[in-house]
N, CA, C and O atoms as a GROMACS GRO file, in nm:
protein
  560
    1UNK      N    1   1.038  -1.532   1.380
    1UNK     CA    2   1.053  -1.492   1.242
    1UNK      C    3   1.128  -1.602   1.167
    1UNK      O    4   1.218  -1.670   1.217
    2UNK      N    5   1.085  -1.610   1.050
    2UNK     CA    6   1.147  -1.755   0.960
    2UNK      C    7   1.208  -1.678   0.846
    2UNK      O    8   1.144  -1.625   0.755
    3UNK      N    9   1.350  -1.680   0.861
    3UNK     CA   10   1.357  -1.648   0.698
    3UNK      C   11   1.524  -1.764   0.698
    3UNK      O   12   1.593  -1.818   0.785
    4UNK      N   13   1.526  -1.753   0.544
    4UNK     CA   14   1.662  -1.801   0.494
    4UNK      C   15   1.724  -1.724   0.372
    4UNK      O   16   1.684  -1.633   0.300
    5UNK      N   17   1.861  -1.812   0.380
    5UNK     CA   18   1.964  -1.782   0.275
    5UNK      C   19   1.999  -1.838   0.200
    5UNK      O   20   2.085  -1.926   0.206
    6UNK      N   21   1.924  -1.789   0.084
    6UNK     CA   22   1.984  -1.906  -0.072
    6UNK      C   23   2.076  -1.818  -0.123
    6UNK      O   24   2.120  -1.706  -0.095
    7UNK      N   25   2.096  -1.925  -0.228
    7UNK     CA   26   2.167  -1.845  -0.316
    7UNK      C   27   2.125  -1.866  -0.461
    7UNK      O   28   2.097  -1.976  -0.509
    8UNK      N   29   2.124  -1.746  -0.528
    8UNK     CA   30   2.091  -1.745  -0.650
    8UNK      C   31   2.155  -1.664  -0.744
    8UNK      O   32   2.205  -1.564  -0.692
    9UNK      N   33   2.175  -1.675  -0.905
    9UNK     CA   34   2.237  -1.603  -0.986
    9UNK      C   35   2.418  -1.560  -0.930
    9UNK      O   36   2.490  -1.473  -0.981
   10UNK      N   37   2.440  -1.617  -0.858
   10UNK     CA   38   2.562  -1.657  -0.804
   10UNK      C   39   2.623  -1.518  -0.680
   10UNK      O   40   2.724  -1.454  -0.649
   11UNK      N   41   2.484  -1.534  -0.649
   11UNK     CA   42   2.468  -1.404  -0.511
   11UNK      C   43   2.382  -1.461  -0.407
   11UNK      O   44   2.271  -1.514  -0.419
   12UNK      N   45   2.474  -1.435  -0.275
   12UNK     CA   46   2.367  -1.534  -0.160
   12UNK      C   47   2.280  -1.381  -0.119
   12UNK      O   48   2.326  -1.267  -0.123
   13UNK      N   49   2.140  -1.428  -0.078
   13UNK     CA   50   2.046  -1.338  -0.050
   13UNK      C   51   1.932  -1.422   0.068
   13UNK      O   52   1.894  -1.539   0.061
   14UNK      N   53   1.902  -1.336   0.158
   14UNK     CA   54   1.803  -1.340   0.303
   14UNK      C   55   1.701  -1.281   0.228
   14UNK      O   56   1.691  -1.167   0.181
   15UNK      N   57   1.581  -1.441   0.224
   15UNK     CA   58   1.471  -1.461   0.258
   15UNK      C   59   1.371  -1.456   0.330
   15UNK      O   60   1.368  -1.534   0.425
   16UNK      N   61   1.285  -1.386   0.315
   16UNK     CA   62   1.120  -1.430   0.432
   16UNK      C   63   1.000  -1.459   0.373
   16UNK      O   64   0.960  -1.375   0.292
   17UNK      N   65   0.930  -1.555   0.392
   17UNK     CA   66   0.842  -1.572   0.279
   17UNK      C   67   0.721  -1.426   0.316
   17UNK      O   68   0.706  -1.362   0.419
   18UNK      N   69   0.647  -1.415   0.176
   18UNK     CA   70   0.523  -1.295   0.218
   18UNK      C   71   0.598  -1.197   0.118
   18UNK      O   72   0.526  -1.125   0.049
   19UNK      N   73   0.765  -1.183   0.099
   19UNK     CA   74   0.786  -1.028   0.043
   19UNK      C   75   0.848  -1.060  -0.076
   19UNK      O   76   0.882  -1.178  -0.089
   20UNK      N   77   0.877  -0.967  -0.185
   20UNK     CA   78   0.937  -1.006  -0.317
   20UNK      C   79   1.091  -0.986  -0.338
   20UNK      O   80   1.150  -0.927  -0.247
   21UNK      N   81   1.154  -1.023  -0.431
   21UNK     CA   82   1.320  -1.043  -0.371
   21UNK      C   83   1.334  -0.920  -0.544
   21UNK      O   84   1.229  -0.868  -0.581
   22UNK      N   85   1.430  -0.899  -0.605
   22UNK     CA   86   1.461  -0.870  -0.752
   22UNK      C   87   1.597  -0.978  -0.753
   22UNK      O   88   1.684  -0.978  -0.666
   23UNK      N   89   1.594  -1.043  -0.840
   23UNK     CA   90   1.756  -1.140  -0.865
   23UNK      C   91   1.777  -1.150  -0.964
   23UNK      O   92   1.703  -1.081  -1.034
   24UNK      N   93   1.889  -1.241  -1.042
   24UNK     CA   94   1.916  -1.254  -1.160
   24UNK      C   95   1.809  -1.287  -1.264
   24UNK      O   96   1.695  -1.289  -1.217
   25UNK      N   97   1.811  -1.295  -1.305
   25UNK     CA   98   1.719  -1.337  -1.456
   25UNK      C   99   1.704  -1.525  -1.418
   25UNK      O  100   1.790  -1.607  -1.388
   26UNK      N  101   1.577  -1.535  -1.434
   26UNK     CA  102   1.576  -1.694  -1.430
   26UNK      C  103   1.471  -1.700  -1.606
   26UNK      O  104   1.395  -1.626  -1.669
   27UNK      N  105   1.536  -1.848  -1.620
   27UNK     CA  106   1.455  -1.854  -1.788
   27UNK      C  107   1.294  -1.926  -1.742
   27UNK      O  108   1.268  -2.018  -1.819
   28UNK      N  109   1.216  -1.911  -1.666
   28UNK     CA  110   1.105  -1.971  -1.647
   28UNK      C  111   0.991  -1.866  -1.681
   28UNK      O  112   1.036  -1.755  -1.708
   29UNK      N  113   0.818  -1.883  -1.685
   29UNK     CA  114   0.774  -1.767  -1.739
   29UNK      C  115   0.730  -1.706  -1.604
   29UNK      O  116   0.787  -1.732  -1.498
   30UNK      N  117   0.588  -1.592  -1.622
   30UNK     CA  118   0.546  -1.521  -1.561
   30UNK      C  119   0.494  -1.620  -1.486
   30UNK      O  120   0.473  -1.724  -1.548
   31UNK      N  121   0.458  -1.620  -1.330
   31UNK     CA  122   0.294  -1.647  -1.285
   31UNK      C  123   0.343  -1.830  -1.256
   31UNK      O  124   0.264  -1.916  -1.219
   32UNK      N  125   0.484  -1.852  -1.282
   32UNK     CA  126   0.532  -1.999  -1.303
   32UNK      C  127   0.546  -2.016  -1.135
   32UNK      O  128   0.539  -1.925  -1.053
   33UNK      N  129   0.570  -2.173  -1.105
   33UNK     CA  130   0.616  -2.174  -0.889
   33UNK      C  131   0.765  -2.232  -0.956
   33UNK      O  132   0.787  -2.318  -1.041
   34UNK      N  133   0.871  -2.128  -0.862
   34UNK     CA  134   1.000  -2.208  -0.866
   34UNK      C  135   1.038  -2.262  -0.703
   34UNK      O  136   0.992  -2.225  -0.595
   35UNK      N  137   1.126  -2.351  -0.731
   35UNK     CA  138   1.179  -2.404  -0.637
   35UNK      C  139   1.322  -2.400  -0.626
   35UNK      O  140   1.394  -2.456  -0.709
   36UNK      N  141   1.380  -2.320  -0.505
   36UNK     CA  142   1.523  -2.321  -0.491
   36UNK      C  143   1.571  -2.415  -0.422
   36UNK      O  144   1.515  -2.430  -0.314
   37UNK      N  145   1.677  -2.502  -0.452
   37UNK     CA  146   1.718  -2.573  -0.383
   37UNK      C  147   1.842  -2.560  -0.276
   37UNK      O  148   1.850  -2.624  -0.171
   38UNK      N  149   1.948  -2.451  -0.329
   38UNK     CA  150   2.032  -2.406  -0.285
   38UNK      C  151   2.010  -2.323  -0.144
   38UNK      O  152   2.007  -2.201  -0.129
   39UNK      N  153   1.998  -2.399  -0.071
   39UNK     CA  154   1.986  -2.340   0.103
   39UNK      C  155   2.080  -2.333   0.169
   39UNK      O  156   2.134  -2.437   0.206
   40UNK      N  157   2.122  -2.233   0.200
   40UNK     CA  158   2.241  -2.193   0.294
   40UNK      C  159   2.234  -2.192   0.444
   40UNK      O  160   2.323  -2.213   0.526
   41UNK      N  161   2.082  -2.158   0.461
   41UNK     CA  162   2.087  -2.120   0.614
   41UNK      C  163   1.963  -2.131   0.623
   41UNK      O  164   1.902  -2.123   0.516
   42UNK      N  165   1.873  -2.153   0.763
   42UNK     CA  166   1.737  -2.156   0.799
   42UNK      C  167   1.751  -2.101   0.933
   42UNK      O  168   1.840  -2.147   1.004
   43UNK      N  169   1.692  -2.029   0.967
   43UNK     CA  170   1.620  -1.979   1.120
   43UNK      C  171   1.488  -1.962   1.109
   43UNK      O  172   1.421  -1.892   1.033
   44UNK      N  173   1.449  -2.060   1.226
   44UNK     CA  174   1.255  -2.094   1.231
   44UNK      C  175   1.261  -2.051   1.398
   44UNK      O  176   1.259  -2.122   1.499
   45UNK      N  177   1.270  -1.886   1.375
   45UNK     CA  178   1.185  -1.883   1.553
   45UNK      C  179   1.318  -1.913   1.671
   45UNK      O  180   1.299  -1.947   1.788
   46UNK      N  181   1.470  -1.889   1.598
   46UNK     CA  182   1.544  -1.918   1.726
   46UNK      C  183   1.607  -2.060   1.614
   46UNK      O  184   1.701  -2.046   1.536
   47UNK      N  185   1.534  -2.177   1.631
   47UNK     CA  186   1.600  -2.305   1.557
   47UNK      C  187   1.656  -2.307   1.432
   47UNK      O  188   1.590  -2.324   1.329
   48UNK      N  189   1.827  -2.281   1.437
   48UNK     CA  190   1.906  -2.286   1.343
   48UNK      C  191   1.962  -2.399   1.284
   48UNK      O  192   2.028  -2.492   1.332
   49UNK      N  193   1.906  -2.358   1.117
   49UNK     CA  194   2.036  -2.524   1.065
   49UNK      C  195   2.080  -2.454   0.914
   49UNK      O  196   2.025  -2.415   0.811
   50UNK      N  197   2.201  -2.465   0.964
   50UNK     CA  198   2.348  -2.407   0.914
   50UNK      C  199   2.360  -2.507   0.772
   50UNK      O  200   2.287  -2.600   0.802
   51UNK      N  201   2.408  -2.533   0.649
   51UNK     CA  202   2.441  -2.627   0.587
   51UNK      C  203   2.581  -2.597   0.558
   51UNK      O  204   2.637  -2.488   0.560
   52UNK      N  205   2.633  -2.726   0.529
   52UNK     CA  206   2.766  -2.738   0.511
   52UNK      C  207   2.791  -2.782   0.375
   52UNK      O  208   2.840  -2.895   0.378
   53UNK      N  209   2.774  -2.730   0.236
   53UNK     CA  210   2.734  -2.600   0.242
   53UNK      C  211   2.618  -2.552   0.242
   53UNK      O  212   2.579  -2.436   0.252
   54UNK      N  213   2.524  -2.719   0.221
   54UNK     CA  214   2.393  -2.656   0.162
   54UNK      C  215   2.301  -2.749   0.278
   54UNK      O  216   2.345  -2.850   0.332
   55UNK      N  217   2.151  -2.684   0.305
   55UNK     CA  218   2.089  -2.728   0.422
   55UNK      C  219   2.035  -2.842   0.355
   55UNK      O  220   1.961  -2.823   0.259
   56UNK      N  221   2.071  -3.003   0.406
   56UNK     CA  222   1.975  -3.056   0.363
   56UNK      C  223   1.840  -3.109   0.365
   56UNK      O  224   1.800  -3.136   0.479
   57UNK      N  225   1.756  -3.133   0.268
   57UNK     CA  226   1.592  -3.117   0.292
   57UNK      C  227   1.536  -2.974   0.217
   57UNK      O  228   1.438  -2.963   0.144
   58UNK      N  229   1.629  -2.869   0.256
   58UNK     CA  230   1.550  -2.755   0.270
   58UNK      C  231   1.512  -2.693   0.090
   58UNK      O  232   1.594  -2.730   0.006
   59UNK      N  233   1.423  -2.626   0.054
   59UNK     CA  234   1.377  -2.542  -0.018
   59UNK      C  235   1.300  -2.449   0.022
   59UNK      O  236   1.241  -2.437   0.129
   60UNK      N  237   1.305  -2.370  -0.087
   60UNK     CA  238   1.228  -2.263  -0.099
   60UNK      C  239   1.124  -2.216  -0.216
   60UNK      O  240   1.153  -2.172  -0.327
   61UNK      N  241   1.027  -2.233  -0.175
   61UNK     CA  242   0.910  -2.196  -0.323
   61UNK      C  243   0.866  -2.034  -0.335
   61UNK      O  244   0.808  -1.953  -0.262
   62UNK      N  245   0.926  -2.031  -0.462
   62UNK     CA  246   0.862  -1.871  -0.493
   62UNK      C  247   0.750  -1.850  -0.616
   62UNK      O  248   0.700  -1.936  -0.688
   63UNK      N  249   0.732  -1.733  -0.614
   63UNK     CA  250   0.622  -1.731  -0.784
   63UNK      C  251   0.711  -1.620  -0.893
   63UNK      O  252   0.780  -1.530  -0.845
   64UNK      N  253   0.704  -1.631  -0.972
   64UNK     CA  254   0.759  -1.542  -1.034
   64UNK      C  255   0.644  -1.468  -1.059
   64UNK      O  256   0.541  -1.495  -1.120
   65UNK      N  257   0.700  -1.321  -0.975
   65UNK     CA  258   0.592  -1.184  -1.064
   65UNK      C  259   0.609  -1.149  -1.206
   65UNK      O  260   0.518  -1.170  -1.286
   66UNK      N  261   0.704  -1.106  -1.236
   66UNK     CA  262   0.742  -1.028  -1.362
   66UNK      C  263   0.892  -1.036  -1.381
   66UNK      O  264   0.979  -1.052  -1.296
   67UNK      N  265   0.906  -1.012  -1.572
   67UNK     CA  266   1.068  -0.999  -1.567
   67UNK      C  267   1.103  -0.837  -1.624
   67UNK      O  268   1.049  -0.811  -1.731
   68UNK      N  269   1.159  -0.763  -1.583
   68UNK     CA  270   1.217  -0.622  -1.610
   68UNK      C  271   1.411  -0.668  -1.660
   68UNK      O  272   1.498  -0.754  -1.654
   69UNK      N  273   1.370  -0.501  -1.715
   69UNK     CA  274   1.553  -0.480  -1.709
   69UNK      C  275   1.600  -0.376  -1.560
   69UNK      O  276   1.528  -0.330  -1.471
   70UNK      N  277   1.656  -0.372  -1.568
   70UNK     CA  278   1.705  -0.316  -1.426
   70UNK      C  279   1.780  -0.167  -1.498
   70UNK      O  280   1.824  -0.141  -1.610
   71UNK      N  281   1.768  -0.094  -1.375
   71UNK     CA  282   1.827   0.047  -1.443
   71UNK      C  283   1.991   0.080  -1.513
   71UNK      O  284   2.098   0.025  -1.484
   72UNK      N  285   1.967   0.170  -1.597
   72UNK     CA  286   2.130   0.169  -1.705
   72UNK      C  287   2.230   0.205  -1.644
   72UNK      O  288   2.226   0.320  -1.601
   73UNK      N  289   2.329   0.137  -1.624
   73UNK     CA  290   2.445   0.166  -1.554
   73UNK      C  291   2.573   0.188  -1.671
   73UNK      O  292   2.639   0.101  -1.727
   74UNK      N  293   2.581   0.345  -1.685
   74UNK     CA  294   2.697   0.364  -1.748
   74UNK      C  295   2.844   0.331  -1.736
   74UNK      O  296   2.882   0.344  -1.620
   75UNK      N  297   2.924   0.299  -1.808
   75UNK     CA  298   3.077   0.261  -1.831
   75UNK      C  299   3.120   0.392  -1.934
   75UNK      O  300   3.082   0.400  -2.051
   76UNK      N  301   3.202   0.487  -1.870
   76UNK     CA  302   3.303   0.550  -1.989
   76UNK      C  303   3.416   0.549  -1.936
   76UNK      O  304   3.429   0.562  -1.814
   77UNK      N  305   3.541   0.530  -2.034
   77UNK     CA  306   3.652   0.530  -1.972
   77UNK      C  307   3.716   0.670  -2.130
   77UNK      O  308   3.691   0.698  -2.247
   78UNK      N  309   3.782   0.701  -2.047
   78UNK     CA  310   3.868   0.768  -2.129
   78UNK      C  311   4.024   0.820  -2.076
   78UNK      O  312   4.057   0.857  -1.963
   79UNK      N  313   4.103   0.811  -2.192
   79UNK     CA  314   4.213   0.841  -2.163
   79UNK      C  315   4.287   0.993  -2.176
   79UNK      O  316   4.331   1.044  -2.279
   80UNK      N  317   4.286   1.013  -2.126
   80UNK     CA  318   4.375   1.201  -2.154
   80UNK      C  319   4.502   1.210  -2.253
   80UNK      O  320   4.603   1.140  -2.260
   81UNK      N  321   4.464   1.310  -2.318
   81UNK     CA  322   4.595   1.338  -2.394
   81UNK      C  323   4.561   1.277  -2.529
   81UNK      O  324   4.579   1.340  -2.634
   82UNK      N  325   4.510   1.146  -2.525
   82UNK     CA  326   4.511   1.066  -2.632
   82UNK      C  327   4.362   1.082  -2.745
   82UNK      O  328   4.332   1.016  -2.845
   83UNK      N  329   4.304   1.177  -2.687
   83UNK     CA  330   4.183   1.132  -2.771
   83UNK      C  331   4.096   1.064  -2.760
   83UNK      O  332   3.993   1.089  -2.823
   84UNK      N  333   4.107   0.925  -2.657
   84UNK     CA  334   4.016   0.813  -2.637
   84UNK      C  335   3.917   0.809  -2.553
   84UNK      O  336   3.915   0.826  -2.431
   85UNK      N  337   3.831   0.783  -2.631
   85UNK     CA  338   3.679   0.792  -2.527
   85UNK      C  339   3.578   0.688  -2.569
   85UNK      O  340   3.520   0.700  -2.677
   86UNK      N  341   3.551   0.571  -2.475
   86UNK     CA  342   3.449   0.479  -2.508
   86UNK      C  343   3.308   0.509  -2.410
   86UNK      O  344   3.320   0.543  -2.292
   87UNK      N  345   3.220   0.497  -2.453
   87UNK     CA  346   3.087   0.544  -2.339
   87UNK      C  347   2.991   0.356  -2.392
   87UNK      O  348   2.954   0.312  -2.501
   88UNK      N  349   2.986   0.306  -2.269
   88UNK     CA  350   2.893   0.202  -2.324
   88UNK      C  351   2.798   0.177  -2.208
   88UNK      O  352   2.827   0.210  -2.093
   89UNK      N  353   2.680   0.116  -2.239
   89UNK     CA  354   2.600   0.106  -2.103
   89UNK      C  355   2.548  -0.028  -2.091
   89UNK      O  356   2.575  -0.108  -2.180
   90UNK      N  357   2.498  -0.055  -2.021
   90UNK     CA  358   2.428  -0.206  -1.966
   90UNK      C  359   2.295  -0.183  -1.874
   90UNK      O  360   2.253  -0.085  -1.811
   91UNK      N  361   2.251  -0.308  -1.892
   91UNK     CA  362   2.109  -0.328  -1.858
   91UNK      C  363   2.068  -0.462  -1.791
   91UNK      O  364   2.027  -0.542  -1.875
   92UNK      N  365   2.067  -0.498  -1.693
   92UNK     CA  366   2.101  -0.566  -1.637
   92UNK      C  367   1.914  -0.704  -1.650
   92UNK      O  368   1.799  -0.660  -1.647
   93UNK      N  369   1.939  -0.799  -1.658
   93UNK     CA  370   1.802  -0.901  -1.712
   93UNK      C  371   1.738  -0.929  -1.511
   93UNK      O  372   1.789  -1.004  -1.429
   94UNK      N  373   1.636  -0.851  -1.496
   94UNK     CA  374   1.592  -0.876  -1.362
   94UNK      C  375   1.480  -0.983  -1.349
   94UNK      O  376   1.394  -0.983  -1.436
   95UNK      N  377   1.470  -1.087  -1.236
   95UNK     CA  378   1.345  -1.072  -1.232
   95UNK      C  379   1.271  -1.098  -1.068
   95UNK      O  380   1.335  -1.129  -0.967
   96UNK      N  381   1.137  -1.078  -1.074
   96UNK     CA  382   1.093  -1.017  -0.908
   96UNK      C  383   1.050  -1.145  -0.908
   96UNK      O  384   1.012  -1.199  -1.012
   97UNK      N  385   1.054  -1.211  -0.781
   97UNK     CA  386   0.986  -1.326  -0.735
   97UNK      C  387   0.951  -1.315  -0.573
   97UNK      O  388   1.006  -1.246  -0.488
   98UNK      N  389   0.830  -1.416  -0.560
   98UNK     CA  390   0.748  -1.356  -0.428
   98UNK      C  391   0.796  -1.485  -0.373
   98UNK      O  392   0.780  -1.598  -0.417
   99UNK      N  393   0.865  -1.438  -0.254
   99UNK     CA  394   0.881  -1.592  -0.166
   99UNK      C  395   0.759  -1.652  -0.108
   99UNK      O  396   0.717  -1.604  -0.003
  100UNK      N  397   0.696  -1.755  -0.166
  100UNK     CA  398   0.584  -1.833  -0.093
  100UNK      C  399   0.603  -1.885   0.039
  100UNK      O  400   0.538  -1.845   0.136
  101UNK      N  401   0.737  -2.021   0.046
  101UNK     CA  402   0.704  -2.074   0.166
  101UNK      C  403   0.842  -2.114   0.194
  101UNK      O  404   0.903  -2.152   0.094
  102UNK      N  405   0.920  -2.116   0.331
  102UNK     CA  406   1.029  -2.207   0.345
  102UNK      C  407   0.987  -2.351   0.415
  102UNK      O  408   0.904  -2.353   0.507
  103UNK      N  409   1.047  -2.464   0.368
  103UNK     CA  410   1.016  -2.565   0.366
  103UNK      C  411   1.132  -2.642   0.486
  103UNK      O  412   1.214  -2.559   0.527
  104UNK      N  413   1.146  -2.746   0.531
  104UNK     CA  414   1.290  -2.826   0.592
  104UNK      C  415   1.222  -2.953   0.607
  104UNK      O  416   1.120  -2.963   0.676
  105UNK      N  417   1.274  -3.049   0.544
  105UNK     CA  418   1.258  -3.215   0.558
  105UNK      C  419   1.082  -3.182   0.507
  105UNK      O  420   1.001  -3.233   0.584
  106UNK      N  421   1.031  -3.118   0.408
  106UNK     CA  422   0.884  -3.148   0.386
  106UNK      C  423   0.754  -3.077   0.476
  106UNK      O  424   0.632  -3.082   0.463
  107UNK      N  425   0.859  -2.999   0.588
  107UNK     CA  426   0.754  -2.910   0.673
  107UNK      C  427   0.788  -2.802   0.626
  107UNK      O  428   0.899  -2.754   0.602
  108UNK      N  429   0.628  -2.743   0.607
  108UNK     CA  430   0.685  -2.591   0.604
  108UNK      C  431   0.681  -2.475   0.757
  108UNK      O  432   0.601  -2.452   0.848
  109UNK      N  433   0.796  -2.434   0.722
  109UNK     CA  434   0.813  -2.336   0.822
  109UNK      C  435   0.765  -2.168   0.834
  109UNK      O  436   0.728  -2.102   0.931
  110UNK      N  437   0.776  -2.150   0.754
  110UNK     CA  438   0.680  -2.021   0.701
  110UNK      C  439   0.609  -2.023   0.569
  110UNK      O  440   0.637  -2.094   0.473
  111UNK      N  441   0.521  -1.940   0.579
  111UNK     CA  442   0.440  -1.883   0.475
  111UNK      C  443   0.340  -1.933   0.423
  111UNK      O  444   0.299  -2.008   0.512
  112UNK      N  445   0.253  -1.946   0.314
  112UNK     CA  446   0.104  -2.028   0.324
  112UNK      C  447   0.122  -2.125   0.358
  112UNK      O  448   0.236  -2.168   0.340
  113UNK      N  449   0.027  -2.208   0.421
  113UNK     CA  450   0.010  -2.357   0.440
  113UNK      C  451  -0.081  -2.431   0.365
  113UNK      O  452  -0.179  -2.357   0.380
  114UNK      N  453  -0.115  -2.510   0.306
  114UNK     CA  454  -0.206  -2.605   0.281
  114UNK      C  455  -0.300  -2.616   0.398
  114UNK      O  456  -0.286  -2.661   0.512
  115UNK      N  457  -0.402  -2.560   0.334
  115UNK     CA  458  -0.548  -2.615   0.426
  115UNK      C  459  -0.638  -2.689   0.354
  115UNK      O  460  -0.678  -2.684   0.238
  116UNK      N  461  -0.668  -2.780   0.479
  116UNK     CA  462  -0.742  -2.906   0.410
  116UNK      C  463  -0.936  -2.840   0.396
  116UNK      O  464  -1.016  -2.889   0.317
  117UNK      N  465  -0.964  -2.739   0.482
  117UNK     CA  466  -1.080  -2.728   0.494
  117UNK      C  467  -1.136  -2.607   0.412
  117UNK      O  468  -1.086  -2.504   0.457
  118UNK      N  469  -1.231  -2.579   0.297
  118UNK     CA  470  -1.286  -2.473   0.220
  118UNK      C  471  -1.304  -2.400   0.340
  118UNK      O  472  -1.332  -2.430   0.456
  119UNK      N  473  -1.270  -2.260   0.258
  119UNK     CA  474  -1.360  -2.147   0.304
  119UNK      C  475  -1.479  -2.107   0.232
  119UNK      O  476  -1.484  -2.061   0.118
  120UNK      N  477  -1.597  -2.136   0.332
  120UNK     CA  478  -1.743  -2.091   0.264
  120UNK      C  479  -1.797  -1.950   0.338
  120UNK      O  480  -1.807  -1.914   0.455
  121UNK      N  481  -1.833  -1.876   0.180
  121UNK     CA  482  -1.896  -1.706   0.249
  121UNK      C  483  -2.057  -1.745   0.261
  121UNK      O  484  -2.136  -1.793   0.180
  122UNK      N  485  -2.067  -1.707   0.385
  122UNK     CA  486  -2.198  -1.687   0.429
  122UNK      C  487  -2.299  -1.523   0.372
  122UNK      O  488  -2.272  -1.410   0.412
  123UNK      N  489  -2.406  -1.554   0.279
  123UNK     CA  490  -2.472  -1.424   0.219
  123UNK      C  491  -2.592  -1.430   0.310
  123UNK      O  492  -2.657  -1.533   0.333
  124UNK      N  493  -2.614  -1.308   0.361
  124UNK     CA  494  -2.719  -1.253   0.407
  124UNK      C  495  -2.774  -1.117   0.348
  124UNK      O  496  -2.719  -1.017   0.302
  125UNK      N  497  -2.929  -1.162   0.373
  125UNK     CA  498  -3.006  -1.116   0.282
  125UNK      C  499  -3.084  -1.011   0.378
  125UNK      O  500  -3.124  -1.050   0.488
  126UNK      N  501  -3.101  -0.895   0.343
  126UNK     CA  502  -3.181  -0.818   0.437
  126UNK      C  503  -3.332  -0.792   0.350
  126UNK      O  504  -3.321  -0.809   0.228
  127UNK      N  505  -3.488  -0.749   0.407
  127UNK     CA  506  -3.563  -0.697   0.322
  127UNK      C  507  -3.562  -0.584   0.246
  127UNK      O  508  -3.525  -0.486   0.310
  128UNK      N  509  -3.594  -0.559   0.115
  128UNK     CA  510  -3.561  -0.405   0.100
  128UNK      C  511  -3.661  -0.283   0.209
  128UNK      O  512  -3.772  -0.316   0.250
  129UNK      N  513  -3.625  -0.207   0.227
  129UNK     CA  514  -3.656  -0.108   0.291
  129UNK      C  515  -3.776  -0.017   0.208
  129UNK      O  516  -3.770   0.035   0.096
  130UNK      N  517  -3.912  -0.019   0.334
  130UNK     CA  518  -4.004   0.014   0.237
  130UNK      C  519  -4.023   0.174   0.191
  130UNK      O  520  -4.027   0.260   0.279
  131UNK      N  521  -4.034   0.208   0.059
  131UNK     CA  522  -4.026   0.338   0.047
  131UNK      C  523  -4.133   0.470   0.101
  131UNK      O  524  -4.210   0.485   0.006
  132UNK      N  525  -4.158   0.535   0.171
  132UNK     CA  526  -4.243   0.626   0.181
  132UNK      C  527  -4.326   0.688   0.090
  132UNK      O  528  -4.239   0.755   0.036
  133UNK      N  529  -4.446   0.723   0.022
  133UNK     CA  530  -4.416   0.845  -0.032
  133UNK      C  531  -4.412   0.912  -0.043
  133UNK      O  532  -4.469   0.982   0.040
  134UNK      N  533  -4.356   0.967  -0.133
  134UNK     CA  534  -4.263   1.104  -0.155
  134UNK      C  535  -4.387   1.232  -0.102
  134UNK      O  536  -4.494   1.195  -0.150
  135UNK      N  537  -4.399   1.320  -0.049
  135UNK     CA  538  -4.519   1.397  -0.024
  135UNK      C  539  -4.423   1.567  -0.040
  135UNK      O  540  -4.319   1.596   0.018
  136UNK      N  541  -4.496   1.650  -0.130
  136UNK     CA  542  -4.443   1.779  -0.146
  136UNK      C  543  -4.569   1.844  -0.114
  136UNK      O  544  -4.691   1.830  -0.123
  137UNK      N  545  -4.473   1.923  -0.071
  137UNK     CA  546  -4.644   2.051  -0.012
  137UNK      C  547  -4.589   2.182  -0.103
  137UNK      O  548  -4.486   2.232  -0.148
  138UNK      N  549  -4.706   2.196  -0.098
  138UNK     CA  550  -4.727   2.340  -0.208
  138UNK      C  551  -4.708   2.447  -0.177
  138UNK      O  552  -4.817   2.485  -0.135
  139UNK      N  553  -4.627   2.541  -0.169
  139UNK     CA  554  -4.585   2.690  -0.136
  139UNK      C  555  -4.733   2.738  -0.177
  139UNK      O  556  -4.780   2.719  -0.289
  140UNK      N  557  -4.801   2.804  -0.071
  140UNK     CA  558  -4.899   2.868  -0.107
  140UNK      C  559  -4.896   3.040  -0.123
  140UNK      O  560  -4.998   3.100  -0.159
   0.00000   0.00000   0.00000
């Protein structure tokens, strides 16, 4: 299993390429390829490389799906006795990104690869099937 640990929006988070993450808000658009550079950690299958702080070589390419707000998280504080009551809420700027591939020194270690060779669909054609006809018999 290949995954890693970047860090992003100033939160470290475990990677695998294939699944979608939710993180901070990045300013890039929909459907865009980002590249993280911030690598913390790699495990390819057992082979660990640790960075001190950061792995070097390594990235990570994702796609951005979509950007959402994230659900309302209320704040009220109030004080007793006094009357005081503030209620305010927040909404936090999300967005989902699909980890494509982890990379180290230019190899990738998981997730699509570059293939050099097309895939061609083979169509086969059958004859149509000849119809009978139709024969009704007569209630006598």
């Amino acid at each position: 299993m290949t995954y890693a640990i970047i860090e992003t929006g100033g939160k470290q988070l475990r990677v695998e390429p294939g699944r979608f993450y939710d993180i901070e808000l990045l300013h890039v658009e929909a459907d865009a390829e980002v590249t993280i550079d911030k690598v913390l950690f790699v495990n390819n299958d057992g082979d660990v490389s640790i960075g001190q702080p950061l792995v070097a070589g390594a990235t990570v390419t994702g796609t951005v799906m979509r950007h959402f707000r994230g659900r309302k998280v209320l704040v009220y504080k109030m004080k007793p006795k006094k009357k005081t009551r503030k209620k305010r809420g927040h909404r936090q700027e999300i967005t989902r990104l699909m980890i494509d591939s982890i990379s180290l020194n230019g190899t990738v270690l998981g997730g699509k690869k570059e293939e050099s060779t097309p895939v061609t669909a083979e169509v086969v054609t059958t004859p149509a099937a000849e119809e009978a006809p139709a024969t009704t018999e007569a209630a006598e």
